[in-house]
C-alpha positions in Angstrom: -144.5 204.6 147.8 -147.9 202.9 147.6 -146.6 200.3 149.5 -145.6 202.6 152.5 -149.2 204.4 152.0 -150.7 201.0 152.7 -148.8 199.9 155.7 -149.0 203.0 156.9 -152.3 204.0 156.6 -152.1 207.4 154.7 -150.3 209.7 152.8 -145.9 209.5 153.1 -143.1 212.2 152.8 -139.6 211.0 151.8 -136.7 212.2 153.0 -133.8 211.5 151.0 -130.0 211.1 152.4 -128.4 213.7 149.8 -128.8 215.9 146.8 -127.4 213.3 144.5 -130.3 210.5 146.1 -132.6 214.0 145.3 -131.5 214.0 142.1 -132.8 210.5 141.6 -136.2 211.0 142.0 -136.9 213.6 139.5 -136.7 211.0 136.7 -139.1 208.9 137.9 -143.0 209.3 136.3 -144.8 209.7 139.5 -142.4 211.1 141.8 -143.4 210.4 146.0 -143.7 213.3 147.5 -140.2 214.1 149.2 -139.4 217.0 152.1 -137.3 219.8 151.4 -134.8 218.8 153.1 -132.6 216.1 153.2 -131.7 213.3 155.5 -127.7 214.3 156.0 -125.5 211.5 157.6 -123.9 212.6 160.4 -120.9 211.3 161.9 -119.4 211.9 165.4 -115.7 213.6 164.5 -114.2 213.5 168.0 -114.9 209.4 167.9 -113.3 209.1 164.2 -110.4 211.9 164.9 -107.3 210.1 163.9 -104.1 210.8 165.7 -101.8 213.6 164.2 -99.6 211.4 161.8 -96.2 211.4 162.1 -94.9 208.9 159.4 -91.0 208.0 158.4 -92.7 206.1 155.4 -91.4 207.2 152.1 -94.2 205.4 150.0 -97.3 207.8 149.2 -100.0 205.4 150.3 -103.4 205.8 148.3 -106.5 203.8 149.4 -110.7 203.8 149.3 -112.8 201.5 151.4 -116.8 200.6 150.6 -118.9 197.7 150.6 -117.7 194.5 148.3 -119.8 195.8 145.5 -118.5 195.8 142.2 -120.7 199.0 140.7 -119.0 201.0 143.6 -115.4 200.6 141.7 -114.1 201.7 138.6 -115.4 199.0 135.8 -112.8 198.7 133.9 -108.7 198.0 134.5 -108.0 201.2 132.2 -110.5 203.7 134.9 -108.6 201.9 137.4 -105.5 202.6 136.2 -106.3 206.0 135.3 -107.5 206.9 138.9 -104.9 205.3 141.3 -102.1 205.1 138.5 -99.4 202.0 138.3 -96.6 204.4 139.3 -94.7 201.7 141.5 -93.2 204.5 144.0 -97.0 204.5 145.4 -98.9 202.3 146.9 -102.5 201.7 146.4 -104.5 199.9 149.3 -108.0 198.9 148.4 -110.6 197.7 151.5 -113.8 196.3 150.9 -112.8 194.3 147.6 -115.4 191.9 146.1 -113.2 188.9 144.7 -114.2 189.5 141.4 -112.2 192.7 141.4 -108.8 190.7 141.1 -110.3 189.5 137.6 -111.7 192.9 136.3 -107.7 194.5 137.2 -105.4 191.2 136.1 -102.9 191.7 136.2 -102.9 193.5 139.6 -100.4 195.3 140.1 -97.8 194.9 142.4 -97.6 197.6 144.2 -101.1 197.3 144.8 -103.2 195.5 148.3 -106.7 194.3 147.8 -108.3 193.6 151.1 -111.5 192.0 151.7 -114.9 193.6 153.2 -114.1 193.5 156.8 -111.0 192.2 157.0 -109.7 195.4 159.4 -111.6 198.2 161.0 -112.0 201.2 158.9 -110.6 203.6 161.2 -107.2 201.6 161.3 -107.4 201.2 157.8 -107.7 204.9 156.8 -105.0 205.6 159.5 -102.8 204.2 157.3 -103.5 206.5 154.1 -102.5 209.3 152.6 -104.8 210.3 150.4 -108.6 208.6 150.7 -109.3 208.6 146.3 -113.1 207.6 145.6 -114.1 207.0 142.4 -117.0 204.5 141.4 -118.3 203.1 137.7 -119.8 206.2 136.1 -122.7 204.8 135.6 -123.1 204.3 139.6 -124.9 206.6 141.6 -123.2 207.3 145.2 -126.3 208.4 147.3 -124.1 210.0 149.9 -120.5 209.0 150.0 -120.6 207.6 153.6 -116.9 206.1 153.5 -116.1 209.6 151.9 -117.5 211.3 155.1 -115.0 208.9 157.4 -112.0 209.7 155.6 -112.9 212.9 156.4 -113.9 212.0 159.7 -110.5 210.3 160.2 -108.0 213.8 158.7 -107.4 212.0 155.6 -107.0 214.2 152.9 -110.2 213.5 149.4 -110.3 213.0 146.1 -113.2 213.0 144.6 -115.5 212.5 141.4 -117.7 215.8 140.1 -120.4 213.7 140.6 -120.0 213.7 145.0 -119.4 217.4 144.4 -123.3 218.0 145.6 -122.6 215.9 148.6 -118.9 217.5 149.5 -118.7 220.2 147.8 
């Protein structure tokens, strides 16, 4: 905040990108002064609309995409496990994996794909789910849930911590 003041020249408002970024602030000792309202992402649905699916597969396909950043994953194999399951008769598809993931969830499972940052487009990706399940360390605080808001975007039906709850309802 100071810093901004200086460049600046003069007092600054912040606007944060969600309630749970908000939240944030209060439990700092000399807040910045923020505006009332927040900064919501937007998103253009027509652009992100996926095509009405009409899948032969038998396989229940879960997935999650978000930046290569471990804190923005479960942190342990057992949270893993306990959010996307090791039930072999569904497949898990993870995009956006940092390489240390394949340590944290050895063994991997079988049935499960772990897909670098990047290595497809997100809207193909999410095509290809049936359910979009986000969960992060608990210790992690999701700002907004952008990817959340694309799997949205895209049809695909959300699961989601309490903690997004501010941001999604």
């Amino acid at each position: 905040d100071r810093n901004a003041q200086e460049i600046l020249a003069g007092p600054v408002e912040w606007v944060p990108v969600g309630p749970n970024a908000r939240s944030g602030f209060g439990d700092l000792e000399d807040s910045p002064k923020l505006i009332s309202l927040d900064w919501a992402n937007v998103i253009d649905f027509d652009a992100w609309r996926g095509p009405v699916r009409n899948d032969t597969r038998k396989t229940l396909r879960v997935g999650r995409h978000s930046r290569p950043d471990l804190r923005k994953f479960p942190d342990t194999r057992e949270n893993f496990v306990s959010v996307y399951g090791d039930d072999p008769s569904v497949d898990v598809d993870l995009l956006g994996c940092p390489s240390e993931l394949r340590d944290l969830l050895h063994p991997v499972p079988r049935h499960w794909t772990l897909r670098p940052f990047g290595s497809m487009p997100v809207r193909d990706y999410l095509e290809q789910l049936d359910v979009f399940v986000y969960y992060h360390r608990s210790d992690w605080i999701e700002a907004f849930g952008y990817a959340v808001l694309e799997a949205m975007a895209r049809g695909v039906p959300c699961v989601l911590p309490p903690s997004l709850a501010p941001s999604f309802g």
